[in-house]
C-alpha positions in Angstrom: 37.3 60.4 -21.7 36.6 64.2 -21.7 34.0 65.4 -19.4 31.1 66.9 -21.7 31.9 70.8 -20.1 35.6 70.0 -21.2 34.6 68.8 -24.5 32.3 72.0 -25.0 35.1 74.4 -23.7 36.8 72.8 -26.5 34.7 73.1 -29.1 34.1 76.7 -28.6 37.7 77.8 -28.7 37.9 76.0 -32.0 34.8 78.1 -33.0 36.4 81.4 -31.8 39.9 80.2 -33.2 38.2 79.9 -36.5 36.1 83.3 -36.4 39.3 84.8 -35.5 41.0 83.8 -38.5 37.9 85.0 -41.1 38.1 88.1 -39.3 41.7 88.5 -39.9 41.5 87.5 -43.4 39.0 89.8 -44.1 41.0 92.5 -42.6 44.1 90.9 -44.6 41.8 91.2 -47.8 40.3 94.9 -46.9 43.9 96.1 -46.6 45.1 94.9 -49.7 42.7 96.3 -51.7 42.8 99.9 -50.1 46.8 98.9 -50.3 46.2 99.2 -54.2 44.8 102.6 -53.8 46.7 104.1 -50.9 50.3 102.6 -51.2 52.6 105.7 -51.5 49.6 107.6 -51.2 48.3 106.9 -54.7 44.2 107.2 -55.3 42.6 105.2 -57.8 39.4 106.9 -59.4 36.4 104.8 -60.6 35.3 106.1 -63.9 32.7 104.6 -66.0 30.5 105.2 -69.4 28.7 103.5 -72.1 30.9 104.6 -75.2 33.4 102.3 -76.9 36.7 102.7 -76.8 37.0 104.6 -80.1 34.7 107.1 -79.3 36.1 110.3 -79.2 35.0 110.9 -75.7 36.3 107.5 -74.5 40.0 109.1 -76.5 39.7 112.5 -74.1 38.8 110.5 -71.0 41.8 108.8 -71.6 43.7 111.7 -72.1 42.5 113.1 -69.0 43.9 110.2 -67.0 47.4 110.9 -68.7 47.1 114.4 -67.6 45.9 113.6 -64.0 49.0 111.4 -63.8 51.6 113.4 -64.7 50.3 116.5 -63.1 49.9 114.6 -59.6 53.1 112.5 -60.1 51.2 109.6 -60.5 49.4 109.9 -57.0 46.0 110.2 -58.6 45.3 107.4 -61.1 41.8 107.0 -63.5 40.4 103.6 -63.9 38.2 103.3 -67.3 35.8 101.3 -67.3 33.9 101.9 -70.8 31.2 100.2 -73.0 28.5 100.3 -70.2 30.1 97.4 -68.1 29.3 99.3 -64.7 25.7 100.4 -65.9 23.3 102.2 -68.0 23.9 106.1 -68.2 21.5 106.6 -65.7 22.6 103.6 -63.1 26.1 105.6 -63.4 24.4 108.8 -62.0 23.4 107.0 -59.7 26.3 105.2 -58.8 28.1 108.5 -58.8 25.8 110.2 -56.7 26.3 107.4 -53.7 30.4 107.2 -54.5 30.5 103.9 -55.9 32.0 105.7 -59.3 33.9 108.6 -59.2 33.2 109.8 -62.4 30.8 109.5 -65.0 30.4 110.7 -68.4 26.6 111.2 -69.8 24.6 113.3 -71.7 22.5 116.1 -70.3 19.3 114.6 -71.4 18.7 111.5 -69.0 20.1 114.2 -66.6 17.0 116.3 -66.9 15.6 113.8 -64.1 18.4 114.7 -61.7 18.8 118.4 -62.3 15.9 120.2 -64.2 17.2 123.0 -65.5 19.7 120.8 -68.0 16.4 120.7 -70.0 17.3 123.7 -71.4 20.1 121.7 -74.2 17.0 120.0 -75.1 15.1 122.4 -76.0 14.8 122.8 -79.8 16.7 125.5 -81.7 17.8 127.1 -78.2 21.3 128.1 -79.9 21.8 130.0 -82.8 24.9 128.1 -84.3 27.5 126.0 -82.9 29.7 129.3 -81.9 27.0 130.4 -79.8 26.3 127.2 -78.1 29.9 127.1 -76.6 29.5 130.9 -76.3 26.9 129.9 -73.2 28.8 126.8 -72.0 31.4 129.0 -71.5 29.4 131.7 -70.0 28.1 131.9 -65.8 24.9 129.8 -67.3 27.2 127.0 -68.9 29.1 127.4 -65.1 25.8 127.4 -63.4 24.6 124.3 -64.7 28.2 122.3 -64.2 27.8 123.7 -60.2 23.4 122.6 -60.3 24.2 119.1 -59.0 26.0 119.5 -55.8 22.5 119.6 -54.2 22.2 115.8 -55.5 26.0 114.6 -55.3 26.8 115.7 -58.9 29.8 117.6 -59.3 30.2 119.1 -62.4 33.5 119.0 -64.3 33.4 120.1 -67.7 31.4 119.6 -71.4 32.4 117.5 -74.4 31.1 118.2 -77.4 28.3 116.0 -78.8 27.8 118.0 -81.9 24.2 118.7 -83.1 21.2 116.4 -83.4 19.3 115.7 -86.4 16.8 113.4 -87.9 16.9 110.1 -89.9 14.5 107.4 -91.5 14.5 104.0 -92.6 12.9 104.8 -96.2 11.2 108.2 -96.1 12.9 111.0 -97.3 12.4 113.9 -94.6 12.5 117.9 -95.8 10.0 119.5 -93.9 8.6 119.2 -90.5 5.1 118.0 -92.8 6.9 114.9 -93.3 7.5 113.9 -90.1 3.8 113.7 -89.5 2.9 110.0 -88.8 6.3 108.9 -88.2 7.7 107.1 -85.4 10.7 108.8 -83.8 12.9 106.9 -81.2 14.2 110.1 -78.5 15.7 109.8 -75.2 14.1 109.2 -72.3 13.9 113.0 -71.7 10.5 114.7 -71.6 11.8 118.1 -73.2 12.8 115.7 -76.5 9.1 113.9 -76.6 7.7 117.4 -76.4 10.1 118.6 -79.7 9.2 115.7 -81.4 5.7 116.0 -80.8 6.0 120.0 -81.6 7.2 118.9 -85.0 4.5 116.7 -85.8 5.7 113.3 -85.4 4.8 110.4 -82.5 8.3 110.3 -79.8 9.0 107.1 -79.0 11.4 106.7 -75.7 13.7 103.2 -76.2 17.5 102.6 -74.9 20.0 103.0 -77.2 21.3 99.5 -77.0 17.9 98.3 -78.1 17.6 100.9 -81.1 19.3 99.0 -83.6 16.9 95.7 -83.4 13.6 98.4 -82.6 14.8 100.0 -86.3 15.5 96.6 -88.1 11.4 95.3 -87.1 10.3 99.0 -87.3 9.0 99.4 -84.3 10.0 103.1 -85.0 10.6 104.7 -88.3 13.8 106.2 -87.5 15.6 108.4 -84.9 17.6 111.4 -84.3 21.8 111.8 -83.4 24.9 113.3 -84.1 27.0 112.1 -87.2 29.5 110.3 -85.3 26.7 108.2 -83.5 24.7 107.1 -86.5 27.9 106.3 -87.9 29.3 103.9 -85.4 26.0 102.6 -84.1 25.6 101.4 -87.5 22.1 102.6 -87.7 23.1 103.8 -91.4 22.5 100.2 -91.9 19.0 100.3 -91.6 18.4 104.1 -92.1 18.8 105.2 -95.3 18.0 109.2 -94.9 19.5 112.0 -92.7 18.1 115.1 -92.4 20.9 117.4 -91.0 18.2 119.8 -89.3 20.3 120.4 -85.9 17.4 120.3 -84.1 19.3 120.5 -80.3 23.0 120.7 -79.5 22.9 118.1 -76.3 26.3 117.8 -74.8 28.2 115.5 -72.9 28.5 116.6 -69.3 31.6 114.9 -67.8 30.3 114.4 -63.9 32.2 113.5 -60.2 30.9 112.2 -57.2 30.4 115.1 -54.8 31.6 113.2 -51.6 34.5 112.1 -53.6 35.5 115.2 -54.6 35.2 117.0 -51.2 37.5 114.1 -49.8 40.4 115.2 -52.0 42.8 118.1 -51.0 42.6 121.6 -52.7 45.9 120.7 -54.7 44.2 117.0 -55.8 41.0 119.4 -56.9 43.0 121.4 -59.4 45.0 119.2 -60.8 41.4 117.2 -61.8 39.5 120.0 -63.1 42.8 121.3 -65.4 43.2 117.5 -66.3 38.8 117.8 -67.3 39.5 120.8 -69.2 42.3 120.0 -71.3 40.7 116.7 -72.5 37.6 118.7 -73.0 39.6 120.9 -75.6 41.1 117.6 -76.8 38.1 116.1 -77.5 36.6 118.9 -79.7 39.2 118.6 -81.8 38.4 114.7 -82.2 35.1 115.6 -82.5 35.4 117.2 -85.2 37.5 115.1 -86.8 34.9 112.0 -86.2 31.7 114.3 -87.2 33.3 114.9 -90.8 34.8 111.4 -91.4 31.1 109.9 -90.1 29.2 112.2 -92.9 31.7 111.2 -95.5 31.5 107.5 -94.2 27.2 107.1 -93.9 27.4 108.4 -98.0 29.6 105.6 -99.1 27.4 103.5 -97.4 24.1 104.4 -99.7 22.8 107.3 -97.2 21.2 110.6 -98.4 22.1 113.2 -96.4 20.0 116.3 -97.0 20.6 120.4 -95.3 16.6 121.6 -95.1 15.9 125.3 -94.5 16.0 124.9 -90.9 13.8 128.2 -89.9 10.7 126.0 -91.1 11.2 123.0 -88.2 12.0 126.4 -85.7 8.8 127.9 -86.2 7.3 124.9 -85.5 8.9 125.2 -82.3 8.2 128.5 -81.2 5.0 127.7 -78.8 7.0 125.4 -77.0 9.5 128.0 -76.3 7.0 130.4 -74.9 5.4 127.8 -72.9 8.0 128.0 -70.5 7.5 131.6 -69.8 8.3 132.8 -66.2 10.1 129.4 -65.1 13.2 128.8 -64.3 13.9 127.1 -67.6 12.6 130.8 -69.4 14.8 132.7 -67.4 17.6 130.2 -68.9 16.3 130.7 -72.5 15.9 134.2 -72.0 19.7 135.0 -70.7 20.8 132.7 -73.8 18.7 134.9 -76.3 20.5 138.0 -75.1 24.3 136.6 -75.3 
């Protein structure tokens, strides 16, 4: 019979033996995975967004991983990851900002809470047309604005187009900002679109886009405002029967990296990311375009009136909310755009 110190001994070599092994395996397991994105020095990058996959944005982003592949010989790989299944728009950012995702797509309006000064897309009738608008993207502000989130782990890679944004209702015909008084107007979650919508006269109610559908079916709102392309494939034409193509705000898509990814990667790995960005970008206006037409044509055979109001009324009801931001940083911003 052992002796009970014997027995112990024993017992605690089997526990070591055994802690030994998890340990191992989890190395095992660790090494396989990083294996996946390190064998023959390939890097797999993490990108995620809330579009489907026939959204011309998802179309570019795939694109851009084509490009990335063949420009780095297929040592830097993107992983897409689309219809919201790693988060929200705004749980992405954040995901981003940490490195958990490498990239992100989202629009500039939930990113208003991250970096202020992409309030300015917001702002109602900033741009004069859609020539001018990619006049400034184009322009040190549109490159000041990509380079404004290294300060919160946002790298900046490039703008997609995400057209212009106009109003529609369930059953009101809209012409005038007078006919938006009373009405209930779904916006993001973006304080510079509440403050439009209130500028024009109706109530801005914030709700997620996933919920907007049901919100418009029990009319909890009376309608919302987005490109052609996203009332057409959100269905919402379904339930909204009028769309006023005012153009209130050209809001684009902002295409965005995890700073502490991007300083991990080599000078070469850099470059061959941002021309990847930029030719999708190009890509995808062309798409856009495409989409924006086919959507307007679509929404009509589906019982929608789409009306063009004289759109210098809704910007005069704007015009105190541009001067309110006078001698901020957000002026200054309007103020270089006026004089391009």
């Amino acid at each position: 019979m052992l002796k009970k110190s014997t027995f112990l001994n024993f017992l605690a070599g089997i526990l070591v033996g055994v802690l030994l092994a998890a340990f191992g395996f989890s190395l095992f397991v660790r090494h396989r995975n990083l294996s996946r994105q390190f064998d023959s020095g390939r890097r797999v990058l993490k990108l995620g967004h809330c579009l489907d996959q026939n959204h011309p944005v998802h179309l570019a982003m795939v694109r851009m991983g084509e490009l990335l592949a063949e420009k780095s010989g297929g040592s830097l790989q993107l992983e897409i990851f689309p219809n919201g299944q790693l988060g929200s728009e705004t749980e992405l950012v954040e995901q981003v900002q940490h490195g958990a995702v490498a990239i992100t797509k989202t629009s500039t309006a939930p990113l208003e809470g991250f970096i202020p000064e992409m309030a300015l897309f917001g702002i109602p009738y900033a741009f004069r047309d859609d020539a001018h608008f990619w006049q400034v993207l184009r322009n040190d502000i549109g490159k000041q604005l990509l380079a404004a989130g290294a300060a919160v782990g946002l790298h900046g890679l490039c703008y997609y187009d995400a057209g212009s944004r106009s109003f529609y209702t369930i059953d009101k015909r809209v012409m005038t900002p007078d006919d938006l008084a009373g009405l209930k107007i779904r916006v993001q979650n973006s304080k510079t679109a509440m403050d439009m919508v209130d500028a024009l006269g109706a109530s801005p109610t914030p709700i997620p886009y996933g919920e907007l559908y049901t919100a418009l079916q029990n009319r909890m709102v009376d309608g919302a405002e987005n490109n052609p392309p996203s009332f057409h494939t959100s269905r919402h034409f379904e339930v909204c029967k009028f769309y006023l193509l005012d153009e209130h705000s050209r809001v684009p898509d902002i295409l965005l990296m995890s700073e502490s990814v991007w300083q991990s990667l080599t000078t070469q790995q850099q470059q061959w990311i941002q021309e990847a960005a930029d030719e999708s970008a190009e890509y995808q206006r062309g798409l856009w375009r495409h989409a924006s037409d086919a959507a307007i044509e679509a929404v009509k055979k589906e019982g929608v009136e789409i009306h063009y109001p004289d759109k210098k009324l809704f910007a005069a009801k704007v015009v105190k909310m541009h001067q309110s931001y006078a001698g901020t940083v957000l002026g200054n911003l309007l103020q270089r755009v006026n004089e391009l």
